[in-house]
C-alpha positions as CSV (number, residue, x, y, z in Angstrom):
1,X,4.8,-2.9,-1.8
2,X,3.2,-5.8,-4.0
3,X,3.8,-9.2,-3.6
4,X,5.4,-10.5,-7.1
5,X,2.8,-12.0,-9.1
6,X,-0.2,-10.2,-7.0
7,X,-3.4,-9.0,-9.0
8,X,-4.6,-4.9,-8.3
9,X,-7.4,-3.4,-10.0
10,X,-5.9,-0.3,-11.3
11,X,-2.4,1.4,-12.0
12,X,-2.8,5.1,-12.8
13,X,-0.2,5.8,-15.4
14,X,0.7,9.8,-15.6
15,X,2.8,11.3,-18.2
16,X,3.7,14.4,-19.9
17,X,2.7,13.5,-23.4
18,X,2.5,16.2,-25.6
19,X,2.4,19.7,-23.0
20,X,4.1,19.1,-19.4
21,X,2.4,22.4,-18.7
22,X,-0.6,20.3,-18.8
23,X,0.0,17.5,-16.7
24,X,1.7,19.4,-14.0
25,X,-1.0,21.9,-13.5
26,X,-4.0,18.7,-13.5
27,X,-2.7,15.6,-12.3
28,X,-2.1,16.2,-9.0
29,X,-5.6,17.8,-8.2
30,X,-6.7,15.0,-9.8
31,X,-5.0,12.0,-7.9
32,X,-5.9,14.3,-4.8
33,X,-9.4,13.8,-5.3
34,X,-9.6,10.2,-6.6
35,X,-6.9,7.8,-5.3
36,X,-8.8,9.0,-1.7
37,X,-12.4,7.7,-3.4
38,X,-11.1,4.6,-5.0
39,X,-9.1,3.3,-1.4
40,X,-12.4,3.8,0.4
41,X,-14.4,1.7,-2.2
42,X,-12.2,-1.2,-1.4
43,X,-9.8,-0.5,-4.9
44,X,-6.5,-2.0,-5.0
45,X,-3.7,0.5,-6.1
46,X,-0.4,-0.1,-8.2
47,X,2.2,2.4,-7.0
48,X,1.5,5.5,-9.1
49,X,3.7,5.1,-12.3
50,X,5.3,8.2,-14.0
51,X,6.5,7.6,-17.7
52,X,8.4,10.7,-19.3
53,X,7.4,11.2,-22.8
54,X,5.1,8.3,-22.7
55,X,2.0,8.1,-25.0
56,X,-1.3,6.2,-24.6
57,X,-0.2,2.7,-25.8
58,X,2.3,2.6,-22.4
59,X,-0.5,2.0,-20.7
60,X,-1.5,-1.6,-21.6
61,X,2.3,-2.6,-21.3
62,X,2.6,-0.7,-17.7
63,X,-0.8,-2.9,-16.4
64,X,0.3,-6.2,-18.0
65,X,4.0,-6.0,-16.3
66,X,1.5,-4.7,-12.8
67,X,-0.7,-6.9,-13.0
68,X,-3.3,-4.4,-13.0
69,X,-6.9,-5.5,-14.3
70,X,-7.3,-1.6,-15.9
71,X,-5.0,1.2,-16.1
72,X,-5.9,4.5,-16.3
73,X,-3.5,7.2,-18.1
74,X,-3.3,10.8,-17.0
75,X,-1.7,12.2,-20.0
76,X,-1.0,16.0,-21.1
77,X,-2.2,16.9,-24.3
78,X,-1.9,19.8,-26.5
79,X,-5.8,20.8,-27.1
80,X,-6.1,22.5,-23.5
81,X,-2.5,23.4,-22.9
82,X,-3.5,27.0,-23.1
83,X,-6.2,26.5,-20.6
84,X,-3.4,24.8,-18.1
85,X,-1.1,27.8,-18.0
């Protein structure tokens, strides 16, 4: 848990966006292979934050109540839905 008021250096944001299909079938292979990477460079995590229906601009308001210095947004989209089912 974060201390109130402490500083991370990334909250990964992840959200359905536009295709579900998407974002269920990449995310978590995703975070599988990069929260491990990031933890072992010395990063310091947000807990993982899942917005239903959210869109890109969440993203700056999600890191500015976190405290986060970046936030990265895992977000399905509609031009590779195809490719995710």
């Amino acid at each position: 848990m974060l201390a109130a008021g402490s500083e991370v250096d990334l909250v990964i944001v992840i959200s359905d966006g536009l295709s579900a299909i998407a974002t269920m079938s990449q995310a978590a292979p995703t975070l599988r292979s990069l929260v491990p990477m990031l933890a072992s460079n010395g990063w310091r995590l947000a807990p993982l934050v899942v917005v239903k229906h959210g869109r890109v601009a969440i993203q700056d308001e999600v890191g500015s109540l976190l405290n986060a210095k970046m936030s990265l947004m895992l977000l399905g989209g509609t031009s590779r839905t195809r490719l995710a089912r």
